[in-house]
Backbone bond lengths (Angstrom), bond angles and torsions (degrees), N, CA, C in turn:
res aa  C-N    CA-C-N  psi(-1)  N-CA   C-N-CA  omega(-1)  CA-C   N-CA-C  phi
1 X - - - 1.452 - - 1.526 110.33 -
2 X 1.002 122.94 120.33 1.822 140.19 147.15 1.284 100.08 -36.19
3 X 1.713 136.98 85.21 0.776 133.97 148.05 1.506 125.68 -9.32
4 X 1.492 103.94 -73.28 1.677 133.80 -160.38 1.747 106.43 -71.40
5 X 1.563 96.72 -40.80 1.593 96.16 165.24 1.191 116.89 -55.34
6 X 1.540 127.22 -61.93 1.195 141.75 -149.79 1.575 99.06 -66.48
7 X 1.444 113.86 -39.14 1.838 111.38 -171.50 1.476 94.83 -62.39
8 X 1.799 120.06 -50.56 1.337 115.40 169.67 1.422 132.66 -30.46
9 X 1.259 117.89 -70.86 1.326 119.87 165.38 1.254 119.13 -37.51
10 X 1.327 118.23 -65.32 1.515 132.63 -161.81 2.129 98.16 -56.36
11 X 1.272 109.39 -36.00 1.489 106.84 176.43 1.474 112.90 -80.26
12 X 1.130 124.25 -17.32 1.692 145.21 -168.70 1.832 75.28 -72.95
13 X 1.331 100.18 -89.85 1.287 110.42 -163.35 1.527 135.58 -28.71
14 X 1.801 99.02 -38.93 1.178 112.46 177.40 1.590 110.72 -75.61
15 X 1.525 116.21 -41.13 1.747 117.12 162.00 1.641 114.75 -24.47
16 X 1.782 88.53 -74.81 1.356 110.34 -168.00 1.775 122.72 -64.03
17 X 1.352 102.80 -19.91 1.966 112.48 179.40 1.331 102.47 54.24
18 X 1.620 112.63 33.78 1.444 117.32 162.29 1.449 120.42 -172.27
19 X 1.059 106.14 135.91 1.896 149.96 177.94 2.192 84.78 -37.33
20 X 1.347 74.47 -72.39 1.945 85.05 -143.10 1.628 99.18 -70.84
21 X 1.455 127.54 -28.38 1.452 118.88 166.11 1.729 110.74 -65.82
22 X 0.953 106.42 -43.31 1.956 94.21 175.10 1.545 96.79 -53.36
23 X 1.483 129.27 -72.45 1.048 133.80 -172.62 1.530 105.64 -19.81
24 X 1.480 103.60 -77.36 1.476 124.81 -177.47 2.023 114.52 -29.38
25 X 1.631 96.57 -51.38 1.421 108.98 -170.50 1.521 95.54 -64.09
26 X 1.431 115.02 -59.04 1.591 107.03 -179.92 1.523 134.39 -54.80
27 X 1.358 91.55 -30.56 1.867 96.76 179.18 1.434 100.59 87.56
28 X 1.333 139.77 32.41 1.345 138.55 117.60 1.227 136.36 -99.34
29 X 1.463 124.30 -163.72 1.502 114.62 177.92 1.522 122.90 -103.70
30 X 1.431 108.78 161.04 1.424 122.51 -150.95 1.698 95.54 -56.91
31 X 1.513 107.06 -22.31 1.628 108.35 -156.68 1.612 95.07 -75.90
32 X 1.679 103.51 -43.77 1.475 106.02 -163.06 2.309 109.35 -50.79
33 X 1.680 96.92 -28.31 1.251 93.09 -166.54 1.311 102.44 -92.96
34 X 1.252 133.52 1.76 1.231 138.99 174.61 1.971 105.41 -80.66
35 X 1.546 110.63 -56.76 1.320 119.88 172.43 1.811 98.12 -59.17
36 X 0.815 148.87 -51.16 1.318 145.17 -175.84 2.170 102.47 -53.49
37 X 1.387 95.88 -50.21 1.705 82.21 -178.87 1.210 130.27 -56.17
38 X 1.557 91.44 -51.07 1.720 120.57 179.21 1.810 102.42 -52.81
39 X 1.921 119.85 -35.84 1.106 99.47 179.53 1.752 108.94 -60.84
40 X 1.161 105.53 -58.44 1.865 108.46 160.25 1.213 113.27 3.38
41 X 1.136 109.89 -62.67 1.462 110.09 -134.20 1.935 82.64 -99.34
42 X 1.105 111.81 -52.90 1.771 102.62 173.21 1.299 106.12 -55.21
43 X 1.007 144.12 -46.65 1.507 133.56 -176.10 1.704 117.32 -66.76
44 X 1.707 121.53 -15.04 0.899 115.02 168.96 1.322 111.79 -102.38
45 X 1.196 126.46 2.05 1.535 133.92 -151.14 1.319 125.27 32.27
46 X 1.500 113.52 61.67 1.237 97.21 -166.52 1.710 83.17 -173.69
47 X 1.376 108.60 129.31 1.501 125.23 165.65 1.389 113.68 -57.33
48 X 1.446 120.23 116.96 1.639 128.13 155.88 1.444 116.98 -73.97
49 X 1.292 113.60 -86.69 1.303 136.66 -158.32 1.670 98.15 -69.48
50 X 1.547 133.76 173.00 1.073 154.25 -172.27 1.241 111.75 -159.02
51 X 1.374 113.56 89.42 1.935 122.40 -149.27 1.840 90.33 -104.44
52 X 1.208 106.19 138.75 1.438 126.37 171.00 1.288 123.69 -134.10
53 X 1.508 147.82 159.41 1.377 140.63 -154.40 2.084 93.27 -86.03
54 X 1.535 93.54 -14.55 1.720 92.58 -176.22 1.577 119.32 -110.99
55 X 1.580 108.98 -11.07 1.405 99.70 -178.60 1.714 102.78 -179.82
56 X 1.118 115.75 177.06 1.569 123.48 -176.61 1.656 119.26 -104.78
57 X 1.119 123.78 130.57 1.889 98.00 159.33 1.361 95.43 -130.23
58 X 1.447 107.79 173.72 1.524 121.64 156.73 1.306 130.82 -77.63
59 X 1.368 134.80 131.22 1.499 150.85 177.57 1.904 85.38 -61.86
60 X 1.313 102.75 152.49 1.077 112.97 145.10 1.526 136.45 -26.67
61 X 1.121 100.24 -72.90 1.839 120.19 166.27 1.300 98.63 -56.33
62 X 1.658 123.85 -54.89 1.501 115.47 -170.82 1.700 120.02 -64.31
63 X 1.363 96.08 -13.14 1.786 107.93 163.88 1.485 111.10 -62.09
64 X 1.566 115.82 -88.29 1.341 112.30 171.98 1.367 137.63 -28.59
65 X 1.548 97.90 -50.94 1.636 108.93 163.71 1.604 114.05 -50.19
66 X 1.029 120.73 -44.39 1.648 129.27 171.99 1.447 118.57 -63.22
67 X 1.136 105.98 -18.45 1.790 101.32 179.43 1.379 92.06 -109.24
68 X 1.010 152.55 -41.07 1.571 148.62 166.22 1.186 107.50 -33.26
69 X 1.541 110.99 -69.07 1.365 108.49 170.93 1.445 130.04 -30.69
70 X 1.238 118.71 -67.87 1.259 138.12 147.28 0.900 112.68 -1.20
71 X 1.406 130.18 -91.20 1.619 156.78 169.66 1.708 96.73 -30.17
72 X 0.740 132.79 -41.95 1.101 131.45 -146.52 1.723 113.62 -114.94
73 X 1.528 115.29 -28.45 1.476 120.72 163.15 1.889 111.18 -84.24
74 X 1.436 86.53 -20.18 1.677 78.95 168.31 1.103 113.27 -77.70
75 X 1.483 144.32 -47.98 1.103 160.98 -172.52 1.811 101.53 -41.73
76 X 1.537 95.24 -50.61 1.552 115.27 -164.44 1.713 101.19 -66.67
77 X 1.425 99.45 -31.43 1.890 92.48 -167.11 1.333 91.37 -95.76
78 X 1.517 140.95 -1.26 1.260 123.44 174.28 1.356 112.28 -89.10
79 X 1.496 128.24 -38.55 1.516 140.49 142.13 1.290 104.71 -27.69
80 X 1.191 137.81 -53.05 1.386 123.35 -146.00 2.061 90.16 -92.37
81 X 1.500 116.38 -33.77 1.480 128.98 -175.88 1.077 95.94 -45.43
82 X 1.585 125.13 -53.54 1.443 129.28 -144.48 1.440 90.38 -88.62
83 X 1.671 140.34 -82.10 1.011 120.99 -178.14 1.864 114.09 -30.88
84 X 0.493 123.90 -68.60 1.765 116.92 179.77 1.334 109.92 -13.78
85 X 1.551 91.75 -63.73 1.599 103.71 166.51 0.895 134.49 -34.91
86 X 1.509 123.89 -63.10 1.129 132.84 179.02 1.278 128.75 -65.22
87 X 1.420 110.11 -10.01 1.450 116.22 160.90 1.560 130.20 -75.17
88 X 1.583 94.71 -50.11 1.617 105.86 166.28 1.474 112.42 -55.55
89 X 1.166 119.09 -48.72 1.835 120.39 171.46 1.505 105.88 -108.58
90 X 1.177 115.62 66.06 1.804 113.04 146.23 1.558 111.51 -15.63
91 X 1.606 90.28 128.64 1.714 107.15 179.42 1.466 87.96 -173.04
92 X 1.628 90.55 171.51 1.627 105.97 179.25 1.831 93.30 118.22
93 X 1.711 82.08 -168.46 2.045 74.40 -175.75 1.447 76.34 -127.02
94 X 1.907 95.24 151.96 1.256 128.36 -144.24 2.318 94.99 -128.85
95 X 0.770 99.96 85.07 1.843 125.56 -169.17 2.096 96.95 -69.52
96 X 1.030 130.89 58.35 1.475 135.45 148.93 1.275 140.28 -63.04
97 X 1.624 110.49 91.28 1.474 97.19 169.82 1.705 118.04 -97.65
98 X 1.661 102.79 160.41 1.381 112.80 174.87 1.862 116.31 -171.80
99 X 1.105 94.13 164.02 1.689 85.50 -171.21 0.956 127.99 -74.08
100 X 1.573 126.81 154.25 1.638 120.53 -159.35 1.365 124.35 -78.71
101 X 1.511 114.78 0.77 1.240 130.64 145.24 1.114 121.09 -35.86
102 X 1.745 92.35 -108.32 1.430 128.90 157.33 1.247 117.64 1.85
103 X 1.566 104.14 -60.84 1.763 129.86 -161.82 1.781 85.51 -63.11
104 X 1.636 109.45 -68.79 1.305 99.51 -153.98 1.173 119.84 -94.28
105 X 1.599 124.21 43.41 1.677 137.82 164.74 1.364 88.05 -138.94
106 X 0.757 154.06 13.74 1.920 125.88 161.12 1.502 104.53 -166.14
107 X 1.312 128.54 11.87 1.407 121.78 169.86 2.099 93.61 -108.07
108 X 1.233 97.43 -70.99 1.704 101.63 -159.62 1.448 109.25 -51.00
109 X 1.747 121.16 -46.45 1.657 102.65 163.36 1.339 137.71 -15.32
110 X 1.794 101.28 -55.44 1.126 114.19 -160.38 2.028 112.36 -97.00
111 X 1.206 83.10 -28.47 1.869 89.79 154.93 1.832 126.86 -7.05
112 X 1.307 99.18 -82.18 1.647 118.87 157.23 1.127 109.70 -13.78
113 X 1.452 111.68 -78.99 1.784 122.70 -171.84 1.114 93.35 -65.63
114 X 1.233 134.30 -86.33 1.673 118.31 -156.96 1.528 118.26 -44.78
115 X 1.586 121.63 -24.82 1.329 102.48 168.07 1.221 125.46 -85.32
116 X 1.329 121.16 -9.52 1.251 133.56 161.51 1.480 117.66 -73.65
117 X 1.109 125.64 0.67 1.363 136.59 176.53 1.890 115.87 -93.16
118 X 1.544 65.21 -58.99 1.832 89.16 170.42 1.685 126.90 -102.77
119 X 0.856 114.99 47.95 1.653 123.74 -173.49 1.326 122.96 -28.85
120 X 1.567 117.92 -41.56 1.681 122.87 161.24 1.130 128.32 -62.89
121 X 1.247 131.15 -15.00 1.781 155.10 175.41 1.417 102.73 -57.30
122 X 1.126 121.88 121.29 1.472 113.14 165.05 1.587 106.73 -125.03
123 X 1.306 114.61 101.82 1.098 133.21 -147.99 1.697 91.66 -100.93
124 X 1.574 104.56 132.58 1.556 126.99 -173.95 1.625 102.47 -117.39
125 X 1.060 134.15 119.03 1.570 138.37 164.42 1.368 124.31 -104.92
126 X 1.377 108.54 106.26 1.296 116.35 -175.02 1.999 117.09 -92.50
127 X 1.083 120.51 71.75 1.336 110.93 165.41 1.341 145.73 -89.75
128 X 1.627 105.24 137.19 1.185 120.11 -159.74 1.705 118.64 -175.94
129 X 1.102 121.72 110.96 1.741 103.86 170.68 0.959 136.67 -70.19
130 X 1.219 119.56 8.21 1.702 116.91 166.37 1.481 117.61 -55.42
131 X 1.535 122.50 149.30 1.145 99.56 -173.15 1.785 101.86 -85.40
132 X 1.485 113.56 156.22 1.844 110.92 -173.06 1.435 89.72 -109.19
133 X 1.465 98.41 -178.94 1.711 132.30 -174.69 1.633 96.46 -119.12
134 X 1.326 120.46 105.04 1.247 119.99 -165.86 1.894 105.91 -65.59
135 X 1.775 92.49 -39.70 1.802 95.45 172.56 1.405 127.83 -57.45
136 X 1.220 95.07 -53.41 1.822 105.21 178.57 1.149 114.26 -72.92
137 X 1.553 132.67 -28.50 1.088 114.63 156.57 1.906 143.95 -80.58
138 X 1.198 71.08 3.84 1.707 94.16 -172.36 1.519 107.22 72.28
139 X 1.281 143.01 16.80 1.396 134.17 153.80 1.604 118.89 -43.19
140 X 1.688 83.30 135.54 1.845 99.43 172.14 1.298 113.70 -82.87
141 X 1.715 108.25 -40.38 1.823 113.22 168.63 1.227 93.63 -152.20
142 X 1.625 105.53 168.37 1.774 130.43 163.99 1.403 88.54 -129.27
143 X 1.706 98.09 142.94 1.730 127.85 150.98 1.281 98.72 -107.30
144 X 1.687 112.92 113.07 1.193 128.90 142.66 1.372 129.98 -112.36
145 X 1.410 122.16 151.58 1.283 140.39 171.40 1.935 100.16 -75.74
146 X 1.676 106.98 107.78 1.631 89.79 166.75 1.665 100.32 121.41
147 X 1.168 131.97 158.53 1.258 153.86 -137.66 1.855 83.37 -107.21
148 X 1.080 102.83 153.18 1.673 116.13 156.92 1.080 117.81 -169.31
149 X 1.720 118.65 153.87 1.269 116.09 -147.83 1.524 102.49 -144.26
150 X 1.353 98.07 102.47 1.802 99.30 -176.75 1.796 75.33 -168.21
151 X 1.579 101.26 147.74 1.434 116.81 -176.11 1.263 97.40 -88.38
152 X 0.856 142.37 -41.31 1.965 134.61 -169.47 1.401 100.89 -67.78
153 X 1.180 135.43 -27.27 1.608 119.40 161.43 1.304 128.73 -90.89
154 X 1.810 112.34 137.24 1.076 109.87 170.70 1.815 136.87 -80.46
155 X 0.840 149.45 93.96 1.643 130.44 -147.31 1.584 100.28 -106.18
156 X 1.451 95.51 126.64 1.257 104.05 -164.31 2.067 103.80 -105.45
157 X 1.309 115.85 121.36 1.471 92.86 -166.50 2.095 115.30 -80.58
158 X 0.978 88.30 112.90 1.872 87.55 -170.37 1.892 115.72 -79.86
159 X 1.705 99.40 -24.71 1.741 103.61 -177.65 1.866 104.72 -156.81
160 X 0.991 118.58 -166.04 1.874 133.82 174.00 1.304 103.86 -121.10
161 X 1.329 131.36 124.47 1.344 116.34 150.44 1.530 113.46 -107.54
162 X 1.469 117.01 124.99 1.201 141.78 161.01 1.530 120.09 -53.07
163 X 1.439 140.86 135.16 1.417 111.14 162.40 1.880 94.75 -136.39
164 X 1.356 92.29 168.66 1.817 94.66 -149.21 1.705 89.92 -137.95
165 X 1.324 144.96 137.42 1.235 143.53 -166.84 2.148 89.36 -87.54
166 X 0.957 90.53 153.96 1.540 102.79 -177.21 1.326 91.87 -145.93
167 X 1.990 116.35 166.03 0.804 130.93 135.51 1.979 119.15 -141.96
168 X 1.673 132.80 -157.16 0.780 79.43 141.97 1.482 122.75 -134.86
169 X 1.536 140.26 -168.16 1.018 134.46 -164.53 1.714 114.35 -54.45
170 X 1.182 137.48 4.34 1.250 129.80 162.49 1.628 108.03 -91.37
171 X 1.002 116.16 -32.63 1.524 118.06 176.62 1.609 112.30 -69.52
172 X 1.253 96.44 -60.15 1.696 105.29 157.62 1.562 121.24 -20.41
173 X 1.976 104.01 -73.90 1.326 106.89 -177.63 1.834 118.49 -66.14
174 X 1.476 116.56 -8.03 1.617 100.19 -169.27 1.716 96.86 -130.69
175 X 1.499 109.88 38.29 1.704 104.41 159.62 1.602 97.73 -162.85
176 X 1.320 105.21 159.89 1.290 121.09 -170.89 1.764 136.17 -18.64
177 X 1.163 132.05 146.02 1.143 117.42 -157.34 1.871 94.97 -84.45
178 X 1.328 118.10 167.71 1.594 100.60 175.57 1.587 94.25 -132.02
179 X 1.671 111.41 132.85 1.452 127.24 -174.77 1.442 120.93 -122.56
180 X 1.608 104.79 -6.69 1.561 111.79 162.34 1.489 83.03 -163.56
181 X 1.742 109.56 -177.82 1.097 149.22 168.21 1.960 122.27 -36.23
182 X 1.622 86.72 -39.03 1.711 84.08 -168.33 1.554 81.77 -96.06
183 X 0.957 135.19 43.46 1.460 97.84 177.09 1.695 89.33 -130.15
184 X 1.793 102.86 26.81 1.709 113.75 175.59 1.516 91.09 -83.78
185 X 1.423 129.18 -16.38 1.431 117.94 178.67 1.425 121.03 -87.70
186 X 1.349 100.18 36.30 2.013 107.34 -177.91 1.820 98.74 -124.74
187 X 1.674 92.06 -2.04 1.683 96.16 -167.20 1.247 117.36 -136.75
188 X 1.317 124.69 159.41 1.734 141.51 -154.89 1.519 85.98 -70.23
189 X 1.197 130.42 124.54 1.567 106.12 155.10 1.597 111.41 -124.78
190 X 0.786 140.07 136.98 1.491 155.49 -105.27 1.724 96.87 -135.27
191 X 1.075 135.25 98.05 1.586 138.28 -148.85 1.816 96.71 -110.66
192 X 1.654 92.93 153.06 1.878 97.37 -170.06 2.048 79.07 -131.62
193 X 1.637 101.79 109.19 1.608 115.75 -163.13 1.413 93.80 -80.81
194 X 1.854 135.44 12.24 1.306 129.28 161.96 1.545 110.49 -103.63
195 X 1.353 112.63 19.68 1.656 113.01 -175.41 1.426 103.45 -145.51
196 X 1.230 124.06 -150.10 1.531 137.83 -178.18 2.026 108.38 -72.13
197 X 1.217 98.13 79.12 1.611 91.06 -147.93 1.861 93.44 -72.03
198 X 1.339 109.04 -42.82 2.033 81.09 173.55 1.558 97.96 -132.01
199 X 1.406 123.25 40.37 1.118 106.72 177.12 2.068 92.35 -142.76
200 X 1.623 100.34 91.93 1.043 106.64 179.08 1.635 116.48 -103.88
201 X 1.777 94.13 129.14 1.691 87.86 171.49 1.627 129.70 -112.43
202 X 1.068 127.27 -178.41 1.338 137.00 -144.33 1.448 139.66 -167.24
203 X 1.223 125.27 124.02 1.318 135.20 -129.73 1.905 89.45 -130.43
204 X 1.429 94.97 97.39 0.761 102.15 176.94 1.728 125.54 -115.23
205 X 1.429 128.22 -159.84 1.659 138.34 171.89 1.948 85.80 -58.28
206 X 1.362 106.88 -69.71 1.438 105.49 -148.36 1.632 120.70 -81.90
207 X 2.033 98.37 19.10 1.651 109.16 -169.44 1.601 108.84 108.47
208 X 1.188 111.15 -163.07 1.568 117.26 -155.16 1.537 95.61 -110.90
209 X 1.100 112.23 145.45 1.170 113.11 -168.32 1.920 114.09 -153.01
210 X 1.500 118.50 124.05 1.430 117.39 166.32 1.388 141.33 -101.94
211 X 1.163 119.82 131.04 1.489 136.31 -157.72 1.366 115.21 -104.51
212 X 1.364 134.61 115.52 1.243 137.44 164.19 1.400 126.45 -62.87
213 X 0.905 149.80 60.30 1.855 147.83 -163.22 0.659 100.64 -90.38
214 X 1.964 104.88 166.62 1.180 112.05 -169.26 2.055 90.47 -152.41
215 X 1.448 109.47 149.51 1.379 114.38 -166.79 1.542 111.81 -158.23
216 X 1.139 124.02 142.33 1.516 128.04 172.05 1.621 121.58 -72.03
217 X 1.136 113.59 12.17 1.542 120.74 177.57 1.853 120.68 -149.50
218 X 0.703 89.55 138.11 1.725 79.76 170.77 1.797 96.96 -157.32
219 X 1.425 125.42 132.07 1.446 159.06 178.71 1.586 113.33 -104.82
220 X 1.639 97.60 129.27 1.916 88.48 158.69 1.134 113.85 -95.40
221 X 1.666 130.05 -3.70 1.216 113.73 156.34 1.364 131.03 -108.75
222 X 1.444 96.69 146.69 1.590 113.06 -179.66 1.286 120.60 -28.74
223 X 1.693 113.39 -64.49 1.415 136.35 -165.81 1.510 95.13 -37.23
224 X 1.600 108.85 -73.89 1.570 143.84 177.85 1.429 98.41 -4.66
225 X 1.516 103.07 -86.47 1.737 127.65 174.87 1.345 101.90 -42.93
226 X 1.193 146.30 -76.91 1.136 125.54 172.32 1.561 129.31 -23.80
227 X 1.572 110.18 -54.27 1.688 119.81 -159.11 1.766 82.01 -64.57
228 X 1.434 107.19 -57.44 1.468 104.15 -154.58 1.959 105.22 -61.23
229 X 1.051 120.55 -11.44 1.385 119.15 -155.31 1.877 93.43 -105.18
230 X 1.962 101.85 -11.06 1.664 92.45 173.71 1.598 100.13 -96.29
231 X 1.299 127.12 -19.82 1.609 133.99 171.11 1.448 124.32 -52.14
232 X 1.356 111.37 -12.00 1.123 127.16 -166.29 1.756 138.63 83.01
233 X 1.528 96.29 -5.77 1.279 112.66 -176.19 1.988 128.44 -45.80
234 X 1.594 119.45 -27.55 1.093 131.38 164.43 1.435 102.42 -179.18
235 X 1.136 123.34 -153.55 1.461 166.47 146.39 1.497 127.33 -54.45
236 X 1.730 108.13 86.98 1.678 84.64 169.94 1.515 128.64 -131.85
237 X 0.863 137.87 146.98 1.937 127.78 164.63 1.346 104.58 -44.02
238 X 1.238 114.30 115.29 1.514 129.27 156.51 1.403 122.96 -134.34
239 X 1.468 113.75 156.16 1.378 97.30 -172.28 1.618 127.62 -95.62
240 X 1.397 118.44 129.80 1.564 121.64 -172.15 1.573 106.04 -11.65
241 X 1.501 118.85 -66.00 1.318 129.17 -169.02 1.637 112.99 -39.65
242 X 1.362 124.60 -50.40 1.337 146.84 -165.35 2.348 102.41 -74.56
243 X 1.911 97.64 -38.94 1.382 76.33 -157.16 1.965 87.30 -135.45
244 X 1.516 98.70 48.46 1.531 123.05 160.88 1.760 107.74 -67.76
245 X 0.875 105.46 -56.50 1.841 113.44 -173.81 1.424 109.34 -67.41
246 X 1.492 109.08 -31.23 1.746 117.24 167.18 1.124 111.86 -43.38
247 X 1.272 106.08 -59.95 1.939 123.17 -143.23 1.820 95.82 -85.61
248 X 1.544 118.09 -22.23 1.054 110.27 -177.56 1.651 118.20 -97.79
249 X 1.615 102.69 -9.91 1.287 107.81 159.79 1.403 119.93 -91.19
250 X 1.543 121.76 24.65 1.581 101.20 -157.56 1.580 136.04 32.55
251 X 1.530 113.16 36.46 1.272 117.98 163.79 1.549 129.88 -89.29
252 X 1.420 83.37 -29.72 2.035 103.12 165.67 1.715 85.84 -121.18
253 X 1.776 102.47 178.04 0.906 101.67 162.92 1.888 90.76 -161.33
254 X 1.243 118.69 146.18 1.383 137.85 -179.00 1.558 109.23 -45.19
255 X 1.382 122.04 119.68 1.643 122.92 162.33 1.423 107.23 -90.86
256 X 1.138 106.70 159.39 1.403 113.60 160.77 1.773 102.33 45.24
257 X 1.066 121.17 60.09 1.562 117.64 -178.24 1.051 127.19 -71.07
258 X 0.985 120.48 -2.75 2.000 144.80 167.04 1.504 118.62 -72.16
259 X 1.396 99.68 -25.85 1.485 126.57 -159.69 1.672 116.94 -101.85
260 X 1.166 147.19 100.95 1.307 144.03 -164.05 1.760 110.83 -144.50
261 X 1.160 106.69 129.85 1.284 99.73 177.82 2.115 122.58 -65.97
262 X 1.235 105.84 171.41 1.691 104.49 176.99 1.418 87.26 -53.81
263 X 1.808 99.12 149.08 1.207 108.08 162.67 1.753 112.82 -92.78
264 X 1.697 106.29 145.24 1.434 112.14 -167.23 1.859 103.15 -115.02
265 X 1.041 104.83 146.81 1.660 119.30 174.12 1.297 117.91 -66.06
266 X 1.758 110.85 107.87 1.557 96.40 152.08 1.348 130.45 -57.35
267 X 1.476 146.38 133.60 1.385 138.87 173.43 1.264 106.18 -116.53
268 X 1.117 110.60 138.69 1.774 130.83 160.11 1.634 101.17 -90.15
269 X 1.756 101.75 114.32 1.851 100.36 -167.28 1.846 92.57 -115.15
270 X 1.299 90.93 143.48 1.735 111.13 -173.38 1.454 120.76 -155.83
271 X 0.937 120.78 140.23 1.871 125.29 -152.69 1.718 89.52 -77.37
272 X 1.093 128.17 120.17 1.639 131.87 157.13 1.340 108.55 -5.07
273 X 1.081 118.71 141.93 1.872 119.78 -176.12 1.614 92.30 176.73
274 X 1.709 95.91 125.41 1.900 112.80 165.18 1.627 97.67 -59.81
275 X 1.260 103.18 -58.89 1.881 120.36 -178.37 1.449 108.92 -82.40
276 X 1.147 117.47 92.06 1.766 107.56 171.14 1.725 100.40 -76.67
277 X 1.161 117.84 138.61 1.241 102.30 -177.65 1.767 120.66 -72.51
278 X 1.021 128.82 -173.14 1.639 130.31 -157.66 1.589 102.99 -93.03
279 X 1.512 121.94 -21.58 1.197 113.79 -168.76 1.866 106.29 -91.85
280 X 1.553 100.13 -32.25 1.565 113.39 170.18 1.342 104.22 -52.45
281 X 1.526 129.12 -63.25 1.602 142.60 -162.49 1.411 92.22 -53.06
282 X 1.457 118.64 -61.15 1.685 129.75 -166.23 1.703 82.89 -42.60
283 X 1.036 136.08 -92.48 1.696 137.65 -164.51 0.598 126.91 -11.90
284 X 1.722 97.65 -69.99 2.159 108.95 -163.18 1.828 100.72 -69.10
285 X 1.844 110.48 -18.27 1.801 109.65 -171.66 1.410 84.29 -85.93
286 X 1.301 153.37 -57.06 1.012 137.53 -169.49 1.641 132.26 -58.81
287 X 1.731 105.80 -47.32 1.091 103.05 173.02 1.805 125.47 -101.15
288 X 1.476 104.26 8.11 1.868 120.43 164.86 1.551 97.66 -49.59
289 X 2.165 92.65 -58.51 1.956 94.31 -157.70 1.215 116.63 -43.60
290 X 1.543 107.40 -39.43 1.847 121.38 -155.49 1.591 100.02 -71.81
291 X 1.633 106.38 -72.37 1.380 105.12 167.26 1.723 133.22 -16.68
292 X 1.677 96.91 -76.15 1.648 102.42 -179.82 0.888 132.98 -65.46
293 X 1.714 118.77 5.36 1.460 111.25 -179.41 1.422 103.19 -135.34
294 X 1.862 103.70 17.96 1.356 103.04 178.50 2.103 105.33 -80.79
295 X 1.173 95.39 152.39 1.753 83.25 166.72 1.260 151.26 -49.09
296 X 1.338 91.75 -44.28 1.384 107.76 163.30 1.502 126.52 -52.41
297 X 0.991 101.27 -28.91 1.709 104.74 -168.38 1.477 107.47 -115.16
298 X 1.558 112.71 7.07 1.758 107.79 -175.99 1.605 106.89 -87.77
């Protein structure tokens, strides 16, 4: 027995003071809603209805039972109103991690607008490159740079990141000139210990190619590798996106410009779901557009 049906009917019936119009309204037969009460009424042990060849009343019990009901399918369609709701107007708080890079050149700009878009969102930003546990941490999504491999997430690809060896022009002008790849072993190269820390590869004219280096520093953060790689300290892989404003200020400037590593997938990461909920969807559609058609990442 359909529990939830059966309370339905059984309140239909008592409205209506008839068997065969519920029947009628549902589009089955009078018997089926009759066997549906009677299951009722055996499962509670206890007589509701008071059936006559002329009309219906309520038992005692079938009173109370009738306003419970009541109480309680209203309850259900106001629960069910509000979720509805809450889909058409996304709200709630919205749990995002991503790296503090990443986060703070192409996520936090755009912050503003999306909460101004979405006003009920109470949007949480978690940055950091470690990789997270979307469960244990209670994350709604991660943007990562890079492949990952666990079946409960979905990774959705939103951009490419490119990365291009830089240094900057004082380092440039007072050590060796560079005319291919191996000749990164005459030079400092400056290692990021959450990536290919001395074994960088490269996509070059003559195919793909891997390099053993070697450097007096290596950082797990991005920022770091960057600051130190505009100080003059060596040579490092960074990605176009991060050191675009460099290269156009002459603060870095491009090595080996022929030379670029494989390009890797941004992903928007999210636990498998038939229903992604409305405030997640609002994101990845809002911040996919900006991303994928930004330059950097096409």
């Amino acid at each position: 027995m359909d529990k939830l049906q059966a309370m339905q009917l059984f309140v239909r019936v008592i409205e209506s003071g008839s068997f065969s119009q519920v029947a009628r309204e549902q589009g089955i037969s009078q018997s089926t809603v009759s066997k549906q009460i009677a299951a009722l009424e055996n499962r509670l042990k206890t007589k509701l209805i008071n059936r006559t060849t002329r009309n219906l009343s309520l038992t005692d019990a079938g009173t109370d039972y009738y306003e419970g009901c009541l109480r309680l399918l209203s309850e259900l369609a106001q629960l069910e109103q509000k979720t509805a709701d809450a889909e058409r107007h996304p709200s709630g708080q919205l749990r995002v991690s991503t790296s503090l890079s990443f986060g703070r050149l192409h996520i936090v700009p755009h912050v503003p607008a999306f909460l101004a878009a979405y006003p009920d969102i109470e949007l949480e930003l978690r940055m950091d490159a470690r990789r997270v546990d979307l469960v244990a941490e209670g994350l709604d999504l991660a943007i990562r740079i890079g492949s990952l491999e666990d079946s409960r997430i979905v990774a959705k690809p939103i951009g490419r990141s490119v990365r291009i060896l830089v240094a900057s022009p004082e380092y440039v002008a007072q050590h060796p000139a560079l005319t291919s790849v191996s000749d990164l072993h005459q030079h400092n190269c400056l290692g990021y210990s959450l990536g290919d820390l001395r074994r960088w590869r490269f996509r070059t004219n003559k195919g793909d190619e891997t390099i053993q280096v070697a450097g007096n520093l290596s950082t797990n953060n991005m920022d770091s590798l960057h600051d130190t790689a505009r100080c003059g300290l060596g040579i490092a892989m960074l990605p176009h996106w991060l050191v675009r404003e460099d290269l156009e200020t002459g603060r870095l400037q491009q090595v080996l410009p022929d030379t670029v590593s494989p390009p890797v997938e941004i992903n928007a990461l999210y636990l498998q779901n038939p229903n992604l909920p409305s405030k997640v969807r609002c994101f990845l559609d809002f911040f996919s557009a900006r991303i994928s058609t930004h330059p950097d990442f096409c």
